[in-house]
C-alpha positions in Angstrom: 38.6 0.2 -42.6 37.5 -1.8 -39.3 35.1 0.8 -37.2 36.4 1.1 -33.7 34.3 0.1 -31.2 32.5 3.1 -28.7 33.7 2.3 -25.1 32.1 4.0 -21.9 35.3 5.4 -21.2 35.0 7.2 -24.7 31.2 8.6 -23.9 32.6 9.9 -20.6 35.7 11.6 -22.6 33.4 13.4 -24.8 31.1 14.5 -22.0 33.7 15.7 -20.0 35.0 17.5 -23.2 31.7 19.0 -24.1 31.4 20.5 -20.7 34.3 22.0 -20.2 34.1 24.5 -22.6 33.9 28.2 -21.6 30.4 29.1 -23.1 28.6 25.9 -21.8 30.6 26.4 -17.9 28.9 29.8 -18.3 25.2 29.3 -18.9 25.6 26.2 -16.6 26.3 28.7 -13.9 23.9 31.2 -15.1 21.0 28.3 -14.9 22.0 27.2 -11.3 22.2 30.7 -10.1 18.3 31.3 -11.8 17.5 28.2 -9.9 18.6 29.2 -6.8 16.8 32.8 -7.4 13.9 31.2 -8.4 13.4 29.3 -5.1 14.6 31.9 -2.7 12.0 34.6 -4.4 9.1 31.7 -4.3 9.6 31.6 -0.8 9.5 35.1 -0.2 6.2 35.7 -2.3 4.7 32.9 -0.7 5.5 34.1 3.0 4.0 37.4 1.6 0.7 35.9 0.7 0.3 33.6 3.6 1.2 36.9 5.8 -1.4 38.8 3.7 -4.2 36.4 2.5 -3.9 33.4 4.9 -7.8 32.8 3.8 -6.3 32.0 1.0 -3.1 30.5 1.2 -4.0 27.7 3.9 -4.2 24.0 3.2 -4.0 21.1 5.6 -2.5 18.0 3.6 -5.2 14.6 4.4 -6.9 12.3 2.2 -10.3 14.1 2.0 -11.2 16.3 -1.0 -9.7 19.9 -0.5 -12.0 22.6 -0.3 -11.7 25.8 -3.2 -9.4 27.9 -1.1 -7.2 25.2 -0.2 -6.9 23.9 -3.6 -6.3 27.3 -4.7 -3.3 27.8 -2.5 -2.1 24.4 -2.9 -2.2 25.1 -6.9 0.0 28.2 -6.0 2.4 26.8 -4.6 3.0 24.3 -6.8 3.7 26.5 -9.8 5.4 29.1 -8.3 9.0 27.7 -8.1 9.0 26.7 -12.0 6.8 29.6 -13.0 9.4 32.3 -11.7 12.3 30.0 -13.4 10.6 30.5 -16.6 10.2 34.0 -16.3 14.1 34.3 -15.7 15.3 31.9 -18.2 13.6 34.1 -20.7 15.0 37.0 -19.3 18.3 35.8 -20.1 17.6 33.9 -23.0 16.6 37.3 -24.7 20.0 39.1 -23.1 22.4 36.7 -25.0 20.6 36.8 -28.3 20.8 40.8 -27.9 24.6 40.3 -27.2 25.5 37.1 -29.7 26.4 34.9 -27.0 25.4 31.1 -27.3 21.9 30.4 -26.1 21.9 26.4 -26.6 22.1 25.4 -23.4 20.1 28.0 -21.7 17.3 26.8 -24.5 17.1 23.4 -23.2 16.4 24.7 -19.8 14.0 27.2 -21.1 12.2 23.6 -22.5 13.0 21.4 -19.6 11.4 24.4 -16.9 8.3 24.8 -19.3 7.7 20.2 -19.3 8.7 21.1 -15.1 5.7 23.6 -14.7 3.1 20.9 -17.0 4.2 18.4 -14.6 3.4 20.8 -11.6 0.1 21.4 -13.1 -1.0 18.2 -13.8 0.0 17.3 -10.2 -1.9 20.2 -9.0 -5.1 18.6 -11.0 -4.0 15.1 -9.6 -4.2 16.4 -6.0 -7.8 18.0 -6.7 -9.4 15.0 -8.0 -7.4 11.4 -6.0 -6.5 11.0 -2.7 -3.2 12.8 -1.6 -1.7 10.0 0.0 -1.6 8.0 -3.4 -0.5 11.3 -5.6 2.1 12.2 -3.3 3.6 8.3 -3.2 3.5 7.9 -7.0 4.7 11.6 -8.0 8.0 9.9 -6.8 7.8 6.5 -8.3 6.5 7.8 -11.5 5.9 11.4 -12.5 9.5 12.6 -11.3 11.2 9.6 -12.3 10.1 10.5 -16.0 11.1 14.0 -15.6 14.4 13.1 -14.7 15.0 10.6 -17.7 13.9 13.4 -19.9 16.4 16.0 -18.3 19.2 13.4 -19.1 18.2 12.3 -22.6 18.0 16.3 -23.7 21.5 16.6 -21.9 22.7 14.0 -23.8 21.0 15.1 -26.9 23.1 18.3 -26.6 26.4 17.3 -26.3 25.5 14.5 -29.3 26.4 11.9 -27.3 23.6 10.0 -27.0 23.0 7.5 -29.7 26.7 6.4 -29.7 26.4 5.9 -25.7 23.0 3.5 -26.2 24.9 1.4 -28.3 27.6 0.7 -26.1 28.0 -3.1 -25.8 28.4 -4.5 -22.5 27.9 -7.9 -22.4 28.0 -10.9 -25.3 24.9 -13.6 -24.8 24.9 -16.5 -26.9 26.8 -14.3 -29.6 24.2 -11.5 -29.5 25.4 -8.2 -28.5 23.7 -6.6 -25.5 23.8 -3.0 -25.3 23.4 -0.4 -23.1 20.1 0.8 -24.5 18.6 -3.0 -24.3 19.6 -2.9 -20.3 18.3 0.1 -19.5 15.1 0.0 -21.6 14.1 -3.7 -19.8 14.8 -2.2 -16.2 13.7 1.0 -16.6 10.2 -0.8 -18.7 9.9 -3.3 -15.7 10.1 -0.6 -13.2 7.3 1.7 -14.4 5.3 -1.4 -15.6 5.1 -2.6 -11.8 4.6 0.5 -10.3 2.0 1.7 -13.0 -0.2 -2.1 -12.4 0.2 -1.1 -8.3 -1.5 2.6 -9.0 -4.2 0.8 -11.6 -4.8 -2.0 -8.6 -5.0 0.9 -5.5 -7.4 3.1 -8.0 -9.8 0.0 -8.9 -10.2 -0.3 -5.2 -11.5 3.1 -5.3 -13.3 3.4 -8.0 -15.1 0.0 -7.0 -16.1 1.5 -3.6 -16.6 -2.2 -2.0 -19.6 -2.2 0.4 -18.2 -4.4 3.4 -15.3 -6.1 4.3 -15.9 -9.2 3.0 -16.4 -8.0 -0.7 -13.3 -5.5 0.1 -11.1 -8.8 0.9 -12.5 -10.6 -2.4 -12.0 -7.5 -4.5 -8.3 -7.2 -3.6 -7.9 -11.3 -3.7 -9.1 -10.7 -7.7 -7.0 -7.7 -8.4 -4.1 -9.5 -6.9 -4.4 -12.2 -9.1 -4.9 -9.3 -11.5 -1.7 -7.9 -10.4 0.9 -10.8 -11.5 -1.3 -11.5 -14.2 -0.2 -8.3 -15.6 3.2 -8.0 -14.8 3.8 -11.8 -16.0 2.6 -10.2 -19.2 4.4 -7.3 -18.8 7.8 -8.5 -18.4 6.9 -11.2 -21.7 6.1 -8.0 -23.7 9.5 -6.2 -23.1 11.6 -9.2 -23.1 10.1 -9.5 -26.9 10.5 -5.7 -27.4 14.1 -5.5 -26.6 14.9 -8.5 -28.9 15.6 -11.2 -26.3 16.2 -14.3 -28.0 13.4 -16.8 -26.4 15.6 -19.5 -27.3 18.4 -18.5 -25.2 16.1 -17.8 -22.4 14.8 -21.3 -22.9 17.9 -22.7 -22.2 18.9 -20.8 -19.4 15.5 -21.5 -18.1 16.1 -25.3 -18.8 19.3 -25.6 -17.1 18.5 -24.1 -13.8 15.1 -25.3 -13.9 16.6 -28.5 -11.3 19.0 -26.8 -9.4 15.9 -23.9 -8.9 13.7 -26.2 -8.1 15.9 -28.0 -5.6 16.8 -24.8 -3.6 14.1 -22.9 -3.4 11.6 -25.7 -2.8 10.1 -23.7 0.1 9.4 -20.5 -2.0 7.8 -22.8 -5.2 5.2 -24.6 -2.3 4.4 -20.8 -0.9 4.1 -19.5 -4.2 2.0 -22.6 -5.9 -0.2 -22.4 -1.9 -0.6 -18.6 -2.5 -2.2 -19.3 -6.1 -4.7 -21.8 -4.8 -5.6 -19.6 -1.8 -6.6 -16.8 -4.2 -8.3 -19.0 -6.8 -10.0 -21.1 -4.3 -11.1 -18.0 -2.1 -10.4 -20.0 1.2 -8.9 -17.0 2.7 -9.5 -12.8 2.1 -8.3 -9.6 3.5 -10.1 -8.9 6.5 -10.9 -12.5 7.5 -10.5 -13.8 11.1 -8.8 -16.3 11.8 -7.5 -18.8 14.4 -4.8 -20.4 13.2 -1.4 -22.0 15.7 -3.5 -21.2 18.9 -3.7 -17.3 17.9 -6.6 -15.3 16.7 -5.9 -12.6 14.3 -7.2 -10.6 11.1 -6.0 -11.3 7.7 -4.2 -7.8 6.6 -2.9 -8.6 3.0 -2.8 -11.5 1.1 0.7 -12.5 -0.9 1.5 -14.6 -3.7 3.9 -15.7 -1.1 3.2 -14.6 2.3 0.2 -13.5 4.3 0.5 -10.5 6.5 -1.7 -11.2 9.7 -2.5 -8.9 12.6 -2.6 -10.1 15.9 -5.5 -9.2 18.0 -3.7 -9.6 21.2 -1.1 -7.2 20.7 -1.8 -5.7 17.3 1.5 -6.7 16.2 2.0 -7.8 12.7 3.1 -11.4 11.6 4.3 -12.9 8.3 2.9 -15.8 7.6 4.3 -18.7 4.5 1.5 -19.7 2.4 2.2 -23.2 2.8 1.3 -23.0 6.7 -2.0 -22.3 5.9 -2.8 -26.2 3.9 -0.1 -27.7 7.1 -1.9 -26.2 9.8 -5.4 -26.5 11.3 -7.2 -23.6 10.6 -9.9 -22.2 12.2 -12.4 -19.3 10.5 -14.2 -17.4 11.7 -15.5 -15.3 8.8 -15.7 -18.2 6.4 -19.4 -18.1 5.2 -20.6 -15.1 7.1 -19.2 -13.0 9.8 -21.7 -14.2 12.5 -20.0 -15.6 16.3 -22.0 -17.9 18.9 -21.3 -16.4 22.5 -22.3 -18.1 25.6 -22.0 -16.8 29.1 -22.5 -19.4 32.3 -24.1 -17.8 35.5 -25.0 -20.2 38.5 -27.9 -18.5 41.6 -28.9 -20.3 44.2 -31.4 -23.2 44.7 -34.1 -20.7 46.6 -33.7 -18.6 42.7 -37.2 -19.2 39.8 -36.1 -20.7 37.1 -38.1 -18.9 34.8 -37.8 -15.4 36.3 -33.8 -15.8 36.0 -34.3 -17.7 31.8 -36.3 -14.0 31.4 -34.2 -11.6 33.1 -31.2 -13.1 31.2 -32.8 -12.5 27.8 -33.9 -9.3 28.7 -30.3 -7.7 29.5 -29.0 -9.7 26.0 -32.0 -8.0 24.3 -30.9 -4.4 25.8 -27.9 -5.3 25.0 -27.0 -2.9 21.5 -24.4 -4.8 20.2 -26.0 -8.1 20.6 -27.7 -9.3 17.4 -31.8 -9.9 17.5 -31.7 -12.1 14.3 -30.6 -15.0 15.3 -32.1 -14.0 18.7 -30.4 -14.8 22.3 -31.6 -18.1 23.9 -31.5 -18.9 27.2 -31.1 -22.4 29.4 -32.1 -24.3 32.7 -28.1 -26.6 32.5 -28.3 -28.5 35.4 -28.8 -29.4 39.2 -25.0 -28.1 40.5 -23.6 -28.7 43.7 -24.7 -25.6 45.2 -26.2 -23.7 42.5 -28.6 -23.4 39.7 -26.3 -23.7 36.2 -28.2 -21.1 33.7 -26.3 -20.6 30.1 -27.1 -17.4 28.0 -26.3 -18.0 24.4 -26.2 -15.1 21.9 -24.7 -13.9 18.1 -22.5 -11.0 16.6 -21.1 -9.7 13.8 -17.7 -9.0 15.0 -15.5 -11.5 17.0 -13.5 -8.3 18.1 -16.1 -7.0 20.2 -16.7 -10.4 21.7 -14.7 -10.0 24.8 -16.0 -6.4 25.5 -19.8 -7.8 25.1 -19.4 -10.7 27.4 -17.6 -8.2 29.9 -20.8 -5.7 29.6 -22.8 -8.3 29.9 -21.8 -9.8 33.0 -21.7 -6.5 34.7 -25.3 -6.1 33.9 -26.3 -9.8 35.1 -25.5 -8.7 38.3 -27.1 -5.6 38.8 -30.0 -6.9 37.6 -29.5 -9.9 39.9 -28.8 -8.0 42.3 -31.5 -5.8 42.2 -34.2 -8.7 41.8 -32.4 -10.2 45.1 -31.0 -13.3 43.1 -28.2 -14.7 44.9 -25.3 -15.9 43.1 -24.0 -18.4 45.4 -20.1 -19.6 46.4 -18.9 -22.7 47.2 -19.5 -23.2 51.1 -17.5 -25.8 53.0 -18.4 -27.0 56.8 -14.9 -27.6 59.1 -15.4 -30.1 61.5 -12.2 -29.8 65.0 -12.3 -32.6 66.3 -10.8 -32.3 70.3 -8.9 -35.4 71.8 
């Protein structure tokens, strides 16, 4: 006898089946109104202790390490909600067995509340011991994502129903049976693979503690190419896990190869750009730039794009790879961070040379964000029209500050100028009226 082939609509026949009966409504009700319980009494107790301990029942949510009391209350707080659940399910859980009623389903919330309140606790070590910005973003992306496969799979488990749901066949690929177990298993593997290499990369950076900027930008260059060296792998390892048949995918591979290549041209010569950016280190996070007339710091660094930030505006620009190998580009943070300033003043013919060469490197010297190594130099230009042409040349470490430097600097010249009765002269013009 042929054996008849499980259809979705079947699964969902069964489920609906299995919970519609009277003794599994009943502790479903019972477990929602616990629930509910449960968080209205957590919030009540925790208003009480906040009313009556605030010392201890205060925490500010930052990125800095939180100090005993505030780790204390946060750690309250988290286990409350599932604590109290507990403590009720069990309640009941011992009520039924007393009266002979069926327990099953009240069970597998008793387990599910008690893997709930781990979870809780190991987020409440998590948020002691990393940053809370990074705890909080990946308790969504991975810790709660987790919990709620495992909420499904017991639920499923229960009503049986599981196992004859993977195995529903969906599609047909080159003769070979793709279930629903395979598709869920490579998207559900790709998803947690990604996000787990993005938590390993932001942790390195951490862990690595990078001294400046520069080895900062060249440490998250490497752990980029980290990045997609990993999830390249990744997605190899699953594919193989799941039973993909590499010869089918090297056939579909092969036969959209040309039309691929054709129609996303643009993306292959940003991606192929990005790779020789990051192996050739031309360009790092927290590099400035000049590049189409604007100034602006490299932010992140893409296998496709580049994020930029302008410095006019601080505005944020996306920028293709390829642009950067199209484009003349100008760095300024190529070898070392280091920027030649210059600042032209013109005094009058009756001025000394010398004492204007040393009251100019005096104010550059005063100056504190003006470096002394290389150390500001000072010139005699030229005979001008009217004037004496002086130029004051000098180095930083920081092209951002170069405008605000210049501007202090000028404001000093003349005071000082002033003060020393140098005249800085203006263009004078004699009229000549001639009368008829």
């Amino acid at each position: 006898m042929e054996n008849k082939v499980i259809t979705f609509s079947d699964i969902l026949l069964k489920q609906s089946i299995f919970l519609s009966r009277l003794d599994i409504l009943i502790q479903s009700l019972i477990i929602v109104f616990i629930v509910i319980i449960s968080w209205l009494l957590s919030k009540v107790i925790w208003s009480w202790l906040h009313k009556n301990f605030p010392q201890f029942t205060t925490f500010i949510w930052r990125d800095e390490k939180l100090e005993p009391n505030e780790y204390f209350a946060l750690f309250v707080q988290t286990i409350d909600f599932p604590l109290i659940t507990l403590i009720l399910l069990n309640i009941m859980e011992v009520f039924f067995s007393s009266q002979h009623w069926t327990i099953g389903l009240i069970k597998l919330g008793d387990k599910i509340v008690v893997i709930y309140l781990i979870l809780r606790c190991l987020l409440a070590f998590l948020y002691g011991t990393f940053p809370l910005n990074i705890i909080r973003e990946y308790q969504w992306k991975i810790f709660y994502p987790l919990f709620i496969l495992f909420v499904v799979r017991k639920i499923l488990d229960l009503s049986g129903n599981f196992e004859e749901f993977s195995q529903i066949v969906l599609i047909k690929l080159f003769n070979n049976p793709v279930t629903f177990q395979s598709i869920f298993a490579l998207f559900i593997s790709l998803y947690f693979w990604i996000v787990i290499v993005s938590l390993l990369e932001k942790l390195l950076i951490i862990f690595i503690k990078p001294k400046n900027a520069s080895d900062k930008g060249e440490i998250q260059a490497s752990l980029l190419l980290l990045r997609y060296f990993l999830i390249t792998l990744g997605i190899v390892l699953i594919l193989g896990y799941i039973g993909v048949d590499g010869r089918a995918v090297t056939a579909i591979s092969g036969g959209l190869s040309v039309g691929i290549g054709f129609a996303l041209k643009e993306v292959i010569s940003n991606f192929v750009s990005g790779i020789i950016l990051l192996f050739e280190k031309v360009l790092k996070p927290g590099d400035i730039i000049s590049i189409e007339g604007q100034t602006c710091e490299v932010k992140e660094l893409g296998i496709r794009v580049t994020t930029v930030r302008m410095l006019v505006d601080n505005s944020e620009k996306i920028i293709p790879n390829q642009t950067f190998f199209t484009e003349d580009l100008t760095t300024y943070t190529g070898s070392n961070n280091l920027v030649y300033c210059s600042v032209l003043i013109g005094v009058g013919y009756d001025s000394k040379p010398e004492e204007v060469i040393n009251l100019l490197l005096e104010i550059a010297y005063n100056n504190k964000r003006v470096l002394k190594n290389p150390s500001p130099i000072a010139f005699f230009l030229n005979f001008g029209d009217s004037t004496l042409n002086f130029e004051l040349k000098f180095w930083l470490d920081d092209i951002n500050i170069r405008k605000g430097v210049i501007s202090e600097l000028n404001c000093k010249i003349l005071k000082e100028f002033t003060n020393n009765h140098i005249e800085i002269p203006y263009p004078q013009r004699d009229i000549n009226i001639k009368n008829n």
